[in-house]
N, C-alpha and C positions, 0 to 999 in steps of 0.2 A: 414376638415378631420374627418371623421367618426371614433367612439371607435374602431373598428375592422380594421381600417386602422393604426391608432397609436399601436395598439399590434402586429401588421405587423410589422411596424418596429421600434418595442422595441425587437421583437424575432431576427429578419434579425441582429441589432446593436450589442444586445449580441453572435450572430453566430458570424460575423465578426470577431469582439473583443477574443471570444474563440481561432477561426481559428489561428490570428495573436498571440497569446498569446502558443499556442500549437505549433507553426512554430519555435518560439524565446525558449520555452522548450527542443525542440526536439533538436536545431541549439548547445545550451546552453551541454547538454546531451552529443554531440557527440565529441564536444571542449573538455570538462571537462576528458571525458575518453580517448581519445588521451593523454593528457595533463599527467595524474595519470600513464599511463600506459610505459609514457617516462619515466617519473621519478622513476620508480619502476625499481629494480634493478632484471636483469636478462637481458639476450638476447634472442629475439623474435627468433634465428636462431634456436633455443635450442629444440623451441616447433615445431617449424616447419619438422625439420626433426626427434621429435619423443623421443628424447632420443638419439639420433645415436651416440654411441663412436668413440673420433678420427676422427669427419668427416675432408676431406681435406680443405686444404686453398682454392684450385679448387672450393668444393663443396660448401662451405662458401659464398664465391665470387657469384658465381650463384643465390643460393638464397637470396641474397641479391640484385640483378638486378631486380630477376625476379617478387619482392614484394616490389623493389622501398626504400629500406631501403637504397642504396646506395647513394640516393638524401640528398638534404641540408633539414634542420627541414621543415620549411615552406614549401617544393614543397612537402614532404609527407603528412604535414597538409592539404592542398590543396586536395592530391592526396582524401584523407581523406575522407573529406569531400563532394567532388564531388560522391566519391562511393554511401554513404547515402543519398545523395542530384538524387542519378537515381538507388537508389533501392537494387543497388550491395553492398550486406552483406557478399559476401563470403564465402568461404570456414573454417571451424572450423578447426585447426592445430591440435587442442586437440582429437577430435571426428572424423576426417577424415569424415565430411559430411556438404554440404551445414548448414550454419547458419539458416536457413528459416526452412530445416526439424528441426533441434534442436527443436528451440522455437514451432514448430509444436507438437512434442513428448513431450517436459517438460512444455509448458503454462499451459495445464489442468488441470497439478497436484497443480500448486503454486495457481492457481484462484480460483480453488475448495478449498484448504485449508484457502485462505485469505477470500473469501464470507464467509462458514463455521464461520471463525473466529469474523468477521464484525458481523454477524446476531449474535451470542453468546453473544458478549461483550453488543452489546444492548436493549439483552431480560434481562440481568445481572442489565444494567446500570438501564432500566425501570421499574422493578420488583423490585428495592430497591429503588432508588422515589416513587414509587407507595404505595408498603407497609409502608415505614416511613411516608406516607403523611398521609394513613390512620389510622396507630398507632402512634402519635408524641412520645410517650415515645420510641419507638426506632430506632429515629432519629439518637441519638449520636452515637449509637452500630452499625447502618449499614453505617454513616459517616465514623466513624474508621477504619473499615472493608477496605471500599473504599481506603483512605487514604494506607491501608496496600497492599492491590490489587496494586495501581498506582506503588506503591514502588519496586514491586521485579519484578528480571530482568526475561526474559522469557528463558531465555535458563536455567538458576537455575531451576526454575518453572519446565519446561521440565526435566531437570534432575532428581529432586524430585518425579516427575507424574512416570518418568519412573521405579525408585527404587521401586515404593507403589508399584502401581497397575500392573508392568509386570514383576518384580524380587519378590517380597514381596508377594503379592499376588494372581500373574498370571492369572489374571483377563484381560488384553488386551496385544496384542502382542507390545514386546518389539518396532520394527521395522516394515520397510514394505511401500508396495505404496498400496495395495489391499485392497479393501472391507472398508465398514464404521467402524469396532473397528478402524484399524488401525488408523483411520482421528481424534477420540477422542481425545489424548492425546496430539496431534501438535496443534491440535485446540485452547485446554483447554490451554496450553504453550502461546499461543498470546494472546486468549480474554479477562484472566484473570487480566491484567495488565491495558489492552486498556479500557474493561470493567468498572474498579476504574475509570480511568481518567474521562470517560466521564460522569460518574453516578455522581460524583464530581463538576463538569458543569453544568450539569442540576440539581440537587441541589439545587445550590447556584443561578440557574437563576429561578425556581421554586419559592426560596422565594423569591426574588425579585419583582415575575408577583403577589405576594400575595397581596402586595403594592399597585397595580398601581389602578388609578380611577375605571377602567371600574369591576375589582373584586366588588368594594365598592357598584355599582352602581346595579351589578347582587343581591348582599344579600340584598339589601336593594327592590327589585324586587317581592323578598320572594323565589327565586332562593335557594337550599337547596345546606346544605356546601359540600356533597360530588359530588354533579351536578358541582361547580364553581371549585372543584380543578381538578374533572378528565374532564370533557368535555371543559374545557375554560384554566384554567391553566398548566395543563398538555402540551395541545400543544403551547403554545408561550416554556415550559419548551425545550420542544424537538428541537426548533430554533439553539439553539447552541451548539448542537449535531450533528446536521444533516450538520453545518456546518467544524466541528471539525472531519467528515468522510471523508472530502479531505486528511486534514494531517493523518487521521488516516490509509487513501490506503498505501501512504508513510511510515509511522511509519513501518506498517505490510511488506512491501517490505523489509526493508533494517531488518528486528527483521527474517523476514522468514526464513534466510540465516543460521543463527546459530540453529534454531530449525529444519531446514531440515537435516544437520549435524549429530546435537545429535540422529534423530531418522531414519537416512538413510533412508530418503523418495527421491523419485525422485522429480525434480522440477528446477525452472529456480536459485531459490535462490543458494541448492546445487551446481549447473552448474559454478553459478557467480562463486563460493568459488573456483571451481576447476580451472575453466579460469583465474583467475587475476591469481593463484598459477603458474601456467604454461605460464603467459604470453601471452596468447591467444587474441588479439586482436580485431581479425572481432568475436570471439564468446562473447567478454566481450560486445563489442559495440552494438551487436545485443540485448542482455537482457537489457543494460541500455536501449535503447532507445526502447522497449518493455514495459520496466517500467513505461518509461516516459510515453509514449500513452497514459498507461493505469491511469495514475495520472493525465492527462489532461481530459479525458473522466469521471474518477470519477469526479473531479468537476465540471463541465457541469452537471450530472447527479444531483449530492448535489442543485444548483442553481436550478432545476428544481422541485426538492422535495419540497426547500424551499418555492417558491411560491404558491405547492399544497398545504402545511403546512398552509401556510397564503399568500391569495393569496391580499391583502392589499399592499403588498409589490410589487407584478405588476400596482398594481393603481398606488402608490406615483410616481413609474417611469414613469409611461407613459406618 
């Protein structure tokens, strides 16, 4: 078997594996929010008809046939499942419109602001490895920093951004979905945190790669020190980052929810907030498993990076 037939199916293996690992996320997803959504107290009848005061026991009855609520747990589980299992998202109770246009109108707003936030955190994270690597005296001062970044919560952050710079100093608008000020402030709310974590990571795997033979072997080469930290150490640094952007799509999904809140931006996280409040079902179910997707395609995409990174790690597999 030829190199280029074994990379065949080393790609083919991890497709599979993905495929099967994204089916059992997605399956996993749709359980989970059925499940949360039993348990949570209100009646699904409530949302359905809007508000409607006094509706009759007639009217009650009805729409409980006609949406299957009248079944034993399990045939609604069933019911449940089979919808997402052929596509049928439904109707939104909340929103009076197909679930499909929703996620249609709000994915843009949550994607743009989580990319936004992803790229920030790791020009944050790489720009204080980089500069401590080439000043060691302020090593300890951008560690601390970091350490204080990882620590506070983002919806604080958010709240704080918003007091300075759009009460205090009216410098970007308080609120809003439009234009790039507005995106600053939600942005700066999530990266900053995610930002510390990861600078934190690479860090501490930075001096680690300081360590290892192949460094020893570059300076002893006559390879110059600032050649073996940025072109050789640096990237084995970035390894565990690039893998720590799976959990971090996650992190930002479930952190987006309270900063789209604080700063009434449109978007799927705001939407989640409104649907569980109201009990909204087919619209809760459609953004989890929206999310989910998009947390399984992040890591697909991380694994791929990884190997651009250092593609050694395709040899040892294959």
């Amino acid at each position: 078997m030829t190199i280029f037939q074994e990379t065949g199916w080393f790609f083919l293996k991890k497709a599979l594996i993905r495929i099967g690992g994204a089916c059992l996320v997605l399956f996993a997803a749709a359980t989970l929010t059925f499940i949360a959504l039993h348990l949570a107290p209100g009646d699904p009848v409530t949302a359905i008809l809007g508000g409607s005061a006094n509706p009759t026991p007639e009217t009650i009855q009805e729409i409980r046939q006609e949406y299957g609520l009248d079944q034993p747990i399990m045939v609604q589980y069933g019911l449940h499942v089979w919808r997402v299992l052929s596509g049928q998202l439904g109707s939104s109770f909340s929103q009076h419109m197909p679930v499909t246009d929703v996620l249609w109108q709000q994915a843009p707003h949550t994607l743009k602001l989580m990319l936004a936030s992803l790229i920030t955190s790791w020009v944050f994270a790489v720009l204080s490895v980089t500069l401590s690597a080439r000043k060691p005296i302020f090593d300890s001062a951008f560690s601390s920093l970091e350490t204080l970044f990882a620590g506070l919560p983002q919806f604080w952050i958010g709240i704080m951004l918003l007091w300075l710079f759009a009460y205090q100093l009216g410098l970007l608008p308080p609120a809003g979905t439009h234009g790039f000020s507005s995106l600053i402030l939600p942005t700066l709310s999530l990266a900053i945190p995610l930002g510390g974590f990861l600078a934190q990571v690479m860090r501490e795997s930075f001096k680690t790669t300081l360590d290892q033979p192949f460094v020893l072997t570059a300076r002893s080469r006559g390879v110059s020190d600032n050649s073996v930290r940025f072109r050789h150490v640096l990237r084995h640094a970035l390894l565990p980052g690039v893998s720590l952007s799976t959990w971090a799509i996650g992190a930002l999904v479930g952190n987006v929810v309270p900063v789209e809140v604080v700063f009434s931006r449109q978007g799927l996280g705001r939407q989640l907030f409104l649907a569980v409040s109201m009990h909204d079902m087919p619209l809760v179910t459609g953004i989890i498993l929206f999310i989910a997707l998009v947390y399984v395609l992040a890591s697909f995409l991380a694994d791929v990076l990884y190997v651009i990174i250092d593609p050694r790690i395709q040899e040892a597999r294959v």
